[in-house]
GUPAKOL-635216 format. One record per residue (C-alpha): residue number from 1; x, y, z. Coordinates in Angstrom, 1 decimal, padded with zeros to 4 digits. Example, Ala and Ser with C-alpha at 12.3 -4.5 7.8 and 13.67 -1.06 7.14 Angstrom:
BEGIN
<rec><k>1</k><u>012.3</u><v>-004.5</v><w>007.8</w></rec>
<rec><k>2</k><u>013.7</u><v>-001.1</v><w>007.1</w></rec>
***
This chain:
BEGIN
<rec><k>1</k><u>-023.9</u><v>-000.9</v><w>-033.0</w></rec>
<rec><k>2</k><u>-026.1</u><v>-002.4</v><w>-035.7</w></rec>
<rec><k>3</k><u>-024.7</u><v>-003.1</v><w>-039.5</w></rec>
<rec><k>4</k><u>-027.8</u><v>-003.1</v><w>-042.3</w></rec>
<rec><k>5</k><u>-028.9</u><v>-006.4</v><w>-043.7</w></rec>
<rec><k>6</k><u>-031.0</u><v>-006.6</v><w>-046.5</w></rec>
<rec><k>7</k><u>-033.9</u><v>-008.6</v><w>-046.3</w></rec>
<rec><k>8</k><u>-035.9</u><v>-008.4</v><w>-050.1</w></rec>
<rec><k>9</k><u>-033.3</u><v>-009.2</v><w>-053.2</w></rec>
<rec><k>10</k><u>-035.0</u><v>-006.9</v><w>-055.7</w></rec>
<rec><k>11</k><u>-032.5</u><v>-008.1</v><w>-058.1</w></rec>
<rec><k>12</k><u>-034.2</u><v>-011.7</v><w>-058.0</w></rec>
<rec><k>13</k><u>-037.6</u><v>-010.5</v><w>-058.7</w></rec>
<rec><k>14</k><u>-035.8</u><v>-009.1</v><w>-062.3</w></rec>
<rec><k>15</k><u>-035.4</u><v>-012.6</v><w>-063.1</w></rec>
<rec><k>16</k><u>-039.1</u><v>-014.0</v><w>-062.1</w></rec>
<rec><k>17</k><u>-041.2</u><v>-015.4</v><w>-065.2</w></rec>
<rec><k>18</k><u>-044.1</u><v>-012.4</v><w>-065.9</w></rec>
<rec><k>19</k><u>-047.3</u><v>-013.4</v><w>-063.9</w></rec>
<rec><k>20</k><u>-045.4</u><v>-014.5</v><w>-061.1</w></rec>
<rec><k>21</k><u>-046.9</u><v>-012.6</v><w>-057.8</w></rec>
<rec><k>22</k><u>-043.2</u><v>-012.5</v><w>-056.3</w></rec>
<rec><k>23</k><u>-042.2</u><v>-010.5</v><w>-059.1</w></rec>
<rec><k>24</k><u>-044.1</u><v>-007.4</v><w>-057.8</w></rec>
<rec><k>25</k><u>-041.9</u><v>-004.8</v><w>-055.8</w></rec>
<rec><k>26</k><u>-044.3</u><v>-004.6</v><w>-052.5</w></rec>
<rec><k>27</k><u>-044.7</u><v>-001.3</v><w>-050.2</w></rec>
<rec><k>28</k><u>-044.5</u><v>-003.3</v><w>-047.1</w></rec>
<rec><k>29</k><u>-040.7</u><v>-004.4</v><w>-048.6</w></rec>
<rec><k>30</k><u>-039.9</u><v>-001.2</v><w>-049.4</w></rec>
<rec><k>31</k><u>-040.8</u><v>-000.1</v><w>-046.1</w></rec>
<rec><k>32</k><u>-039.2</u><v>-002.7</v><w>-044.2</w></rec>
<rec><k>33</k><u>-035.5</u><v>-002.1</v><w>-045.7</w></rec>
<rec><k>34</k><u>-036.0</u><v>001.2</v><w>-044.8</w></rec>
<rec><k>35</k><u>-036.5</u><v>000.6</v><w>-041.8</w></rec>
<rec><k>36</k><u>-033.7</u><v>-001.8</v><w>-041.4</w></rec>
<rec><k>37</k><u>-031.6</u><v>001.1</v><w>-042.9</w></rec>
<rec><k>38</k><u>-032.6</u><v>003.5</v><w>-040.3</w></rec>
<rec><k>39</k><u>-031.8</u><v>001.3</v><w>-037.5</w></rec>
<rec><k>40</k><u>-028.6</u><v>000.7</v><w>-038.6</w></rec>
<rec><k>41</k><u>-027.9</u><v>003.7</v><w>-038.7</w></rec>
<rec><k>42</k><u>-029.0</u><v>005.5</v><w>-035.7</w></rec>
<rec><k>43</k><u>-026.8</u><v>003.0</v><w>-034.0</w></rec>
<rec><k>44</k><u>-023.6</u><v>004.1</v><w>-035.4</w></rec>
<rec><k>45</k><u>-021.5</u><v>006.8</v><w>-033.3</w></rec>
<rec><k>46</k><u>-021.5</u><v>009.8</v><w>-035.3</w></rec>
<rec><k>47</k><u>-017.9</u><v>010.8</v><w>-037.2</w></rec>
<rec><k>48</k><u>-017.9</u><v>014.8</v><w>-034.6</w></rec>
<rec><k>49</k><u>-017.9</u><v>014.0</v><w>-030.9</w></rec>
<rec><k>50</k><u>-019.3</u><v>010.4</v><w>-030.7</w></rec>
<rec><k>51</k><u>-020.6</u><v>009.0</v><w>-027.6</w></rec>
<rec><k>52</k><u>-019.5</u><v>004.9</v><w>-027.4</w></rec>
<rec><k>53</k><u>-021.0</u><v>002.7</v><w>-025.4</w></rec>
<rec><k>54</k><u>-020.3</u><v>-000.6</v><w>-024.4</w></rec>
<rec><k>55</k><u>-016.6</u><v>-001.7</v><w>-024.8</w></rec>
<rec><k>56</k><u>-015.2</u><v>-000.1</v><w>-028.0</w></rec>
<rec><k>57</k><u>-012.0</u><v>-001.6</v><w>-029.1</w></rec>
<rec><k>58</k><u>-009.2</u><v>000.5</v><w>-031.2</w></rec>
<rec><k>59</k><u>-005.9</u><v>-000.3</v><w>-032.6</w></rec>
<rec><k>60</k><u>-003.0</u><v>-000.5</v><w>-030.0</w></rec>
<rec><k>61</k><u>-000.3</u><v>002.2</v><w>-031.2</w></rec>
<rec><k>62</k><u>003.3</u><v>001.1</v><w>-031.0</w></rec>
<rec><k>63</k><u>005.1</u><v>001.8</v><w>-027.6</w></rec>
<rec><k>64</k><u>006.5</u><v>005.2</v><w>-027.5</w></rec>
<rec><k>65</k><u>004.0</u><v>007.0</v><w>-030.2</w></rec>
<rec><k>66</k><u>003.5</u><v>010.5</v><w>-029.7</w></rec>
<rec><k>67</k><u>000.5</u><v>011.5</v><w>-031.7</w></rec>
<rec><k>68</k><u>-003.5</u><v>012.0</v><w>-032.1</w></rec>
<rec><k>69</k><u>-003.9</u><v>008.6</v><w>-031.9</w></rec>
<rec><k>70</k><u>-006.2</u><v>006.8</v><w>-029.4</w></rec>
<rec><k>71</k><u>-004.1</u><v>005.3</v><w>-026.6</w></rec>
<rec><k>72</k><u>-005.8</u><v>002.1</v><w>-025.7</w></rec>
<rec><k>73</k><u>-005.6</u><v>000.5</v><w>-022.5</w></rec>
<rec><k>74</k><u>-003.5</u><v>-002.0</v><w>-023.4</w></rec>
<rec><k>75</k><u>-000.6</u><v>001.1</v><w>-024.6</w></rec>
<rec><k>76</k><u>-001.2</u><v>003.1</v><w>-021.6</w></rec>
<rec><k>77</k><u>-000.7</u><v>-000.4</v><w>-019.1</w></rec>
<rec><k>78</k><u>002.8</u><v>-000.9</v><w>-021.4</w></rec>
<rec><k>79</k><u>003.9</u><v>002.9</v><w>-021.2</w></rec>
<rec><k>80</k><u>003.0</u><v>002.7</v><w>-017.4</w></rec>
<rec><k>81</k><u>005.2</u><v>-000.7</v><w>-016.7</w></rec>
<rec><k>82</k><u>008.4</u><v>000.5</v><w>-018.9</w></rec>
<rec><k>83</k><u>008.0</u><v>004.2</v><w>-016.4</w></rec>
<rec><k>84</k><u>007.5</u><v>001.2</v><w>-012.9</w></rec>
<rec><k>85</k><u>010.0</u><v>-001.7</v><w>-014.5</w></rec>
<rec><k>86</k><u>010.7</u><v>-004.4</v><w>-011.6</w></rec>
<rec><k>87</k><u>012.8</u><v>-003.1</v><w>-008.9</w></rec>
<rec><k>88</k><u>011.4</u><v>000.4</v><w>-008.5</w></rec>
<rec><k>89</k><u>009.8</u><v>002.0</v><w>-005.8</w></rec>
<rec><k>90</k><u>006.6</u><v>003.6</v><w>-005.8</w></rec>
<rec><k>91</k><u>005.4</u><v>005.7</v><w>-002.9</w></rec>
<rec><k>92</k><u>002.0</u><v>006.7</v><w>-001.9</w></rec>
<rec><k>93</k><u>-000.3</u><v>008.3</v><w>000.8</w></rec>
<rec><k>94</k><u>-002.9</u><v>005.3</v><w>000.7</w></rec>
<rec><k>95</k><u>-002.2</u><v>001.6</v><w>001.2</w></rec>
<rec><k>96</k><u>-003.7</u><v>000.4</v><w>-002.0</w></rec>
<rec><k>97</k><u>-001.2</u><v>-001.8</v><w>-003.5</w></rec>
<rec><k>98</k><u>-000.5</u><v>-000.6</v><w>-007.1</w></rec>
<rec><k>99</k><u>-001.0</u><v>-004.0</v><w>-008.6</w></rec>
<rec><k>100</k><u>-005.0</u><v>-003.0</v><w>-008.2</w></rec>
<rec><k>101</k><u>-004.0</u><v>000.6</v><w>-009.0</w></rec>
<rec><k>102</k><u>-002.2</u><v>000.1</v><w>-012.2</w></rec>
<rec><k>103</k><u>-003.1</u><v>-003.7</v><w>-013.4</w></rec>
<rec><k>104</k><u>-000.1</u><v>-005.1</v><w>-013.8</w></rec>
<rec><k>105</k><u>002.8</u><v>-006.2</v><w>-012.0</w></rec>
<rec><k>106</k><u>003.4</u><v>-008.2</v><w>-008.4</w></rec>
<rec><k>107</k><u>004.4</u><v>-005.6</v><w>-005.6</w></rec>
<rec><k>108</k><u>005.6</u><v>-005.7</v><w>-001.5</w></rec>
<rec><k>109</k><u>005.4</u><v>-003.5</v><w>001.0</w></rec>
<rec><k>110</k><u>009.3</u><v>-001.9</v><w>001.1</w></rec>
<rec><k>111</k><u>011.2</u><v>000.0</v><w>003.5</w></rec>
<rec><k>112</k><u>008.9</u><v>000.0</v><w>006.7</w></rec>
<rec><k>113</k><u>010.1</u><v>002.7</v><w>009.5</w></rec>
<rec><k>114</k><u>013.2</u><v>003.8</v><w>007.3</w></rec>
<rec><k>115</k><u>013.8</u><v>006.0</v><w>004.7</w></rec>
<rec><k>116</k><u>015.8</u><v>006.4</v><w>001.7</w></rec>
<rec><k>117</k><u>019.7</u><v>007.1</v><w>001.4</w></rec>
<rec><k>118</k><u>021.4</u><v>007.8</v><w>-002.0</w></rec>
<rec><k>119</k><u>024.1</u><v>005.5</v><w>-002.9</w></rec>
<rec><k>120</k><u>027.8</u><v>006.3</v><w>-001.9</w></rec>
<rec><k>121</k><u>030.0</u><v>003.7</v><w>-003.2</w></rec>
<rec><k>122</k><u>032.9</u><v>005.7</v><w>-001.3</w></rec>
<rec><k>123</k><u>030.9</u><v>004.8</v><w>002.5</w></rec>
<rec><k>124</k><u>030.9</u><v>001.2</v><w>003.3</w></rec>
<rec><k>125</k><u>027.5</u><v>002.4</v><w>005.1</w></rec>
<rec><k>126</k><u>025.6</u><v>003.2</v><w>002.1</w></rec>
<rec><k>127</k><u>027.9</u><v>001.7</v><w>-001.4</w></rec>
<rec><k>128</k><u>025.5</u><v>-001.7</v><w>-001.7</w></rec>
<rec><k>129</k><u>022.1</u><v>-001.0</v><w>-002.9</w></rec>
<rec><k>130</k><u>019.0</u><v>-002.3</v><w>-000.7</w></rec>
<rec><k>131</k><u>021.4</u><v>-002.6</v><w>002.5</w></rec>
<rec><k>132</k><u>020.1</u><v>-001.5</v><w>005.8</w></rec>
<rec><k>133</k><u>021.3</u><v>000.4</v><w>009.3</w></rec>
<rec><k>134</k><u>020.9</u><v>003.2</v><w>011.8</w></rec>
<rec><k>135</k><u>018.7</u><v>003.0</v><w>014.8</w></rec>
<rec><k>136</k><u>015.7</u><v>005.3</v><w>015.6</w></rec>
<rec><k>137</k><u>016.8</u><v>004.8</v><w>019.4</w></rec>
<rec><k>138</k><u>020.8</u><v>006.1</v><w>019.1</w></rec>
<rec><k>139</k><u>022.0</u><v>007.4</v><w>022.1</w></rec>
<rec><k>140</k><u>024.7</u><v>009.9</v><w>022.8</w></rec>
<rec><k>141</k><u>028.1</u><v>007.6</v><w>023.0</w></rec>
<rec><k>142</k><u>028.9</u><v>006.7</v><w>026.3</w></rec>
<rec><k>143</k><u>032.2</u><v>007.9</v><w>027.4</w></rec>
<rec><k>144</k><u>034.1</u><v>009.4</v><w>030.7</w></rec>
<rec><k>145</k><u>036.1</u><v>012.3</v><w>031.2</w></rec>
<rec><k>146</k><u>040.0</u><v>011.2</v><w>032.8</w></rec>
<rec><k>147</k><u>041.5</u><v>014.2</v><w>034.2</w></rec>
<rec><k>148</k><u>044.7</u><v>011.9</v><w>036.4</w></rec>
<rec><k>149</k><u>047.8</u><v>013.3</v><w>035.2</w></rec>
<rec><k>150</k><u>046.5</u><v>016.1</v><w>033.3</w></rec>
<rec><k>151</k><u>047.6</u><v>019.7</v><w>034.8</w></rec>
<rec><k>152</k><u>045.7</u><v>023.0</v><w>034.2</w></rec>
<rec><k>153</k><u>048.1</u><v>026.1</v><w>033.9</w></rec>
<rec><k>154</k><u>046.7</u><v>030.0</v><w>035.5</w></rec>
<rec><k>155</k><u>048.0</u><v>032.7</v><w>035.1</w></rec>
<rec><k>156</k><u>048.3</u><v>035.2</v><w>038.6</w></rec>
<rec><k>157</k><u>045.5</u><v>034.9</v><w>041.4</w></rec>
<rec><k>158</k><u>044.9</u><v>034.2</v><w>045.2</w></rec>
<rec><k>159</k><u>043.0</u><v>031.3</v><w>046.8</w></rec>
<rec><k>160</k><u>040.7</u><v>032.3</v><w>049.8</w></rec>
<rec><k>161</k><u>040.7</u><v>029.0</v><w>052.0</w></rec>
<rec><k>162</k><u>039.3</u><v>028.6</v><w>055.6</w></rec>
<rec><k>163</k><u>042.0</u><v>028.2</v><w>059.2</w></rec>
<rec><k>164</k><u>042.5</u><v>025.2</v><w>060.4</w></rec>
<rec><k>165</k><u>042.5</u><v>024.5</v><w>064.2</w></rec>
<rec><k>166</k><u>045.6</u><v>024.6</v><w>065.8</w></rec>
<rec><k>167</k><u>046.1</u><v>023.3</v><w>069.5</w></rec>
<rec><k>168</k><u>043.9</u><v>025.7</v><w>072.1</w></rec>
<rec><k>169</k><u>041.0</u><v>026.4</v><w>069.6</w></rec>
<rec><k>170</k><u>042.9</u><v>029.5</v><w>068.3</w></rec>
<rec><k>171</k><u>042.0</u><v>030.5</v><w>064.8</w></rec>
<rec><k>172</k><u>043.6</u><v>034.0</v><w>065.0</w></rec>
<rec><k>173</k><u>046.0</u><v>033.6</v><w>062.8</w></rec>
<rec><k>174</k><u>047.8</u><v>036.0</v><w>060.8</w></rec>
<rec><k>175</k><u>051.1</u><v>035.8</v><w>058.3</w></rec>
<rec><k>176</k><u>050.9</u><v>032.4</v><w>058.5</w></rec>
<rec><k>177</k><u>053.7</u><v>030.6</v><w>056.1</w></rec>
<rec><k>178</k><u>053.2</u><v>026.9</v><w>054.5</w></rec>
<rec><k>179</k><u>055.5</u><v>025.8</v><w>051.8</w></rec>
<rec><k>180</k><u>056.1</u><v>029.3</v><w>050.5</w></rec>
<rec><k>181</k><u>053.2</u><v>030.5</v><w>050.1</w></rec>
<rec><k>182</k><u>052.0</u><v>033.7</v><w>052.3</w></rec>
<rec><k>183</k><u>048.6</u><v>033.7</v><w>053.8</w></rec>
<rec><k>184</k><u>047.0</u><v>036.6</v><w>055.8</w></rec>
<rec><k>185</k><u>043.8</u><v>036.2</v><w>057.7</w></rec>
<rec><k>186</k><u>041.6</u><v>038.1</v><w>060.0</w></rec>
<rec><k>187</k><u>041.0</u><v>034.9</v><w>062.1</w></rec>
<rec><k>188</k><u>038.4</u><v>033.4</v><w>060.4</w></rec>
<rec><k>189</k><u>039.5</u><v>033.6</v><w>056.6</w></rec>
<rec><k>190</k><u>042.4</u><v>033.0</v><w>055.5</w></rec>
<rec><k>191</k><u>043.6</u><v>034.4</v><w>051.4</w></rec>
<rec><k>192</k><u>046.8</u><v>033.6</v><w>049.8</w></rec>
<rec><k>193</k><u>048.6</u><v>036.3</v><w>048.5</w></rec>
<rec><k>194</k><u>049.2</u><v>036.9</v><w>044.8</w></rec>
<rec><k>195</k><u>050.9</u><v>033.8</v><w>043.2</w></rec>
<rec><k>196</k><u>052.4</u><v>033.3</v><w>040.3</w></rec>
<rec><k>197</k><u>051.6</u><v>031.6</v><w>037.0</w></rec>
<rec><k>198</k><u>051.8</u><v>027.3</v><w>038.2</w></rec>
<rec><k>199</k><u>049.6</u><v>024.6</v><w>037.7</w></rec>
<rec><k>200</k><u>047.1</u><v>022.2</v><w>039.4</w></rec>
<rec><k>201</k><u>047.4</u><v>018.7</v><w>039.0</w></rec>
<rec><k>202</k><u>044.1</u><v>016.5</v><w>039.3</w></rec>
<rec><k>203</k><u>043.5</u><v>013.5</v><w>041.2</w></rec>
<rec><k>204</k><u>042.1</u><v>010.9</v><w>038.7</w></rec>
<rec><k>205</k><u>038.5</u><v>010.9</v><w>038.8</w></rec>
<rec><k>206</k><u>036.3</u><v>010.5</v><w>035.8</w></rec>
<rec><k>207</k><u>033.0</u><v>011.4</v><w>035.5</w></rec>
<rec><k>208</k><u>030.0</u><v>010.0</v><w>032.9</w></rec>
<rec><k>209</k><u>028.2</u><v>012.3</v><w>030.4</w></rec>
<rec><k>210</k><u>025.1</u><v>011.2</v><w>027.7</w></rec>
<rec><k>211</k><u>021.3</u><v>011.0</v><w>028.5</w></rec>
<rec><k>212</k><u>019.5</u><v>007.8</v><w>026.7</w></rec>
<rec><k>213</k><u>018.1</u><v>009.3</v><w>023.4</w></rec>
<rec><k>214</k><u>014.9</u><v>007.2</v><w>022.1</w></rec>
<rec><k>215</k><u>013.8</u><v>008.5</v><w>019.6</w></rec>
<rec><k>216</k><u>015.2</u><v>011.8</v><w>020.1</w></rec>
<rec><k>217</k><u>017.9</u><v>011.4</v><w>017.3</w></rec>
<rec><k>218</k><u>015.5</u><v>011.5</v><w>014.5</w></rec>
<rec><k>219</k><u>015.2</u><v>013.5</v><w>011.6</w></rec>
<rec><k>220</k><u>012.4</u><v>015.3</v><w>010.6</w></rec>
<rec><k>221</k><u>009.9</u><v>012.7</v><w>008.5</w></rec>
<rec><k>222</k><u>006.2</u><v>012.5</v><w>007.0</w></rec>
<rec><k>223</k><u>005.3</u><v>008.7</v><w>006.8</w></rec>
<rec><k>224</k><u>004.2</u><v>007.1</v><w>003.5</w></rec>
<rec><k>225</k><u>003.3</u><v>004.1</v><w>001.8</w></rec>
<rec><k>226</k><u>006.4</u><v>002.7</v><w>-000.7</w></rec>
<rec><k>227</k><u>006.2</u><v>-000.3</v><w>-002.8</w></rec>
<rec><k>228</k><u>009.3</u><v>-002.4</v><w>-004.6</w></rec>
<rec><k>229</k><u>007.7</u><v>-004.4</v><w>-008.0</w></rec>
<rec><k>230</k><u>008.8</u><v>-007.5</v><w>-007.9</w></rec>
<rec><k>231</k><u>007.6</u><v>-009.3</v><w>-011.3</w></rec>
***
């Protein structure tokens, strides 16, 4: 963008002495000031829809205007830090850190293979911001099952049990009493009759439940890029 200069003061040639050759207003002045004129001005951007080139520059509105006004770079790098002040997060689904993205500020990588849990000042696992836990490979809590002392109550049934031996090899036994209860057979089984309600008592053997869970106690995630500003 161009600004006119004059280059023949006609006003000088007013005050030249009559004779003087300089005092003559010349085509090839006139022609050159226009000339000059016209330059200048087909360099300047016109006042609807102009078309800059080059770097323009324009007055930096205070922060928070809301108006017609041209936002400059300078205005739109301040609104952007005051919306990302240090110690937010920004998340992403490319890697380019936002120091190159937005211009300002230092940022870190933040919060690799985790993600993000509200505050609860009430849970000691989550009241202090930026603390960390959990692990992606939890497994089921190991624990037995003690059944020694503990006694299961039924109500009325029968128990169908098998003969034993008795001296000779003779398993044909029938109304055959032991302790009080009555058991019939037909020589080769042998079924208690109908007893009342009672209860089994159980010998004191434990047994171990779980299955290792790596990575099987995850919840449902899409990975992404976050960043903490730092300064």
């Amino acid at each position: 963008m161009a600004n006119y200069t004059k280059s023949t003061d006609f006003a000088a040639k007013d005050t030249l002495p009559t004779g003087n050759t300089n005092k003559i207003v010349r085509g090839s002045e006139i022609d050159n000031e226009f000339a000059n004129i016209q330059t200048a001005v087909n360099s300047k951007a016109d006042l609807a829809s102009p078309v800059f080139t080059g770097a323009p520059t324009a007055p930096t509105a205070s922060s928070g205007t809301n108006t017609t006004q041209l936002a400059t770079t300078a205005f739109v790098q301040a609104a952007l830090s005051a919306l990302y002040p240090v110690g937010t997060i920004y998340t992403s689904t490319v890697a380019t850190n936002p120091a190159s993205t937005f211009g300002f500020g230092t940022w870190e990588a933040f919060g690799a293979g985790k993600v993000l849990v509200g505050q609860d000042t009430g849970d000691i696992s989550f009241d202090t911001l930026g603390e960390t836990g959990g692990d992606k490979d939890a497994v089921v809590v190991a624990h037995t099952h003690t059944h020694s002392g503990t006694t299961d109550s039924s109500g009325t049934h029968s128990h169908t049990i098998s003969p034993t031996v008795i001296a000779g090899g003779n398993t044909s036994v029938t109304n055959y009493r032991v302790s009080e209860n009555e058991f019939t057979g037909n020589g080769t089984t042998l079924t208690t009759t109908t007893a009342g309600a009672h209860t089994h008592t159980f010998d004191g053997e434990t047994d171990s439940a779980g299955v290792v869970g790596t990575n099987k106690n995850l919840q449902p995630y899409v990975v992404v890029k976050m960043w903490k500003r730092t300064a």
